[in-house]
C-alpha positions as CSV (number, residue, x, y, z in Angstrom):
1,X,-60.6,-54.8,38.5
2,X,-57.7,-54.5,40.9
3,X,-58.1,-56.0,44.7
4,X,-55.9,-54.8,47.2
5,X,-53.8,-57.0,50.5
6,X,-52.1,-56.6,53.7
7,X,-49.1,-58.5,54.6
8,X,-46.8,-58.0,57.2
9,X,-43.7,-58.0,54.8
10,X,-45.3,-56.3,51.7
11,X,-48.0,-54.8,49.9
12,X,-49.6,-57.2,47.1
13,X,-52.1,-56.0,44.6
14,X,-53.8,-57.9,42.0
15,X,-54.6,-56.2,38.6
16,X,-56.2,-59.0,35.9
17,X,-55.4,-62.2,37.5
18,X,-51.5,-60.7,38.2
19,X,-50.7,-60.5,41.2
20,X,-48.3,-58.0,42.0
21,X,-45.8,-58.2,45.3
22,X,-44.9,-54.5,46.5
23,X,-41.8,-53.1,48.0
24,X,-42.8,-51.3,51.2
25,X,-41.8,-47.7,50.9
26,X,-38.6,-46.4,51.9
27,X,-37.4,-43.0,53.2
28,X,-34.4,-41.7,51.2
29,X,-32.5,-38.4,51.9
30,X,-30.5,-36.8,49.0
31,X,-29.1,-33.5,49.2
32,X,-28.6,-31.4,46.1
33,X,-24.6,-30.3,45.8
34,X,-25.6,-28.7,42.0
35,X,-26.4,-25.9,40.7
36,X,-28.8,-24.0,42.4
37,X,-30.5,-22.6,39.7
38,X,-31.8,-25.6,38.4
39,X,-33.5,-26.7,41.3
40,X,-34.8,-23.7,42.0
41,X,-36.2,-24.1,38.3
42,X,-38.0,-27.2,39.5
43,X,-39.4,-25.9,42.9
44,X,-40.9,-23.1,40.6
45,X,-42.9,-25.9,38.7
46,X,-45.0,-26.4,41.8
47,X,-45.8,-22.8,42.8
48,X,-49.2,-22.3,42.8
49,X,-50.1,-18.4,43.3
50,X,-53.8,-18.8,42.7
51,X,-56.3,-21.3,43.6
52,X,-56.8,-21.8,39.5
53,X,-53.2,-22.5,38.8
54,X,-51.9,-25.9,38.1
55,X,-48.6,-27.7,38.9
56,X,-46.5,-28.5,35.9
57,X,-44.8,-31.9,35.6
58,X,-41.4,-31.3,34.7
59,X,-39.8,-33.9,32.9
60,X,-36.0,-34.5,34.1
61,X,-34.0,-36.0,31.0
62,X,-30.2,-35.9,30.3
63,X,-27.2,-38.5,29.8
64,X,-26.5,-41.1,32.8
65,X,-24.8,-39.8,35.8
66,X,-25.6,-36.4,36.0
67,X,-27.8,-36.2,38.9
68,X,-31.3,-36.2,37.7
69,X,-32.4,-38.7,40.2
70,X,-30.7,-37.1,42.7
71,X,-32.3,-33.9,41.9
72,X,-36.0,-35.2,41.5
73,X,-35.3,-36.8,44.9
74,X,-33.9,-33.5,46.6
75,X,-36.5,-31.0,44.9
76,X,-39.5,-32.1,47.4
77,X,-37.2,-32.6,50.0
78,X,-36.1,-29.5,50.6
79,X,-39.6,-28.1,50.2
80,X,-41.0,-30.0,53.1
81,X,-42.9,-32.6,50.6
82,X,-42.8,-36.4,49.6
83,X,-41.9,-37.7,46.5
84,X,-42.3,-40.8,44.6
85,X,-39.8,-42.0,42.2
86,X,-40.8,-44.4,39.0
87,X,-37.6,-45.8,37.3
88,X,-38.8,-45.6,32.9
89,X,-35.4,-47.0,32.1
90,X,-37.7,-49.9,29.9
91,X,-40.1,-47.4,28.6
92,X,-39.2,-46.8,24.8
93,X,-38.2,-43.1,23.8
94,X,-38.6,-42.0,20.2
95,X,-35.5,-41.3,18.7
96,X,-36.8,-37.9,17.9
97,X,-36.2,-36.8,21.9
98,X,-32.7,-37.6,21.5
């Protein structure tokens, strides 16, 4: 069971006796300099044609540096939509994806 505050300065939630002290959101702009293509590619994930068709989740992978943050950030953006971005840096990848 999770229970849910207001404060003025954050957001803190409560999930099994931990209680958990939110950032408030923020409002980031990032324009994508890259190759066109690729986001284009990623915009095309989201397409829905018909009413039964469901969005893909694209997953953005590649060596530091490259601009996948920047992309996953710019994607929505310039489609007029808001993102939310989750960091997984501690979330352990089988040596197999590599």
């Amino acid at each position: 069971m999770s229970t849910h505050s207001q404060r003025a300065d954050a957001r803190t939630v409560t999930v099994q006796g931990v209680t958990l002290h939110l950032a408030q959101p923020m409002t980031m702009t990032q324009d994508w300099i890259g190759n066109r293509e690729i986001l284009k590619q990623l915009l095309a994930c989201w397409l829905v044609i018909d009413e039964r068709d469901l969005p893909l989740s694209p997953r953005i992978t590649g060596q530091p540096g490259i601009g996948k943050t920047t992309l996953a950030m710019a994607a929505p953006a310039s489609a007029s939509r808001t993102s939310t971005c989750f960091n997984a840096r501690r979330i352990p990848v089988p040596k197999t994806c590599w």
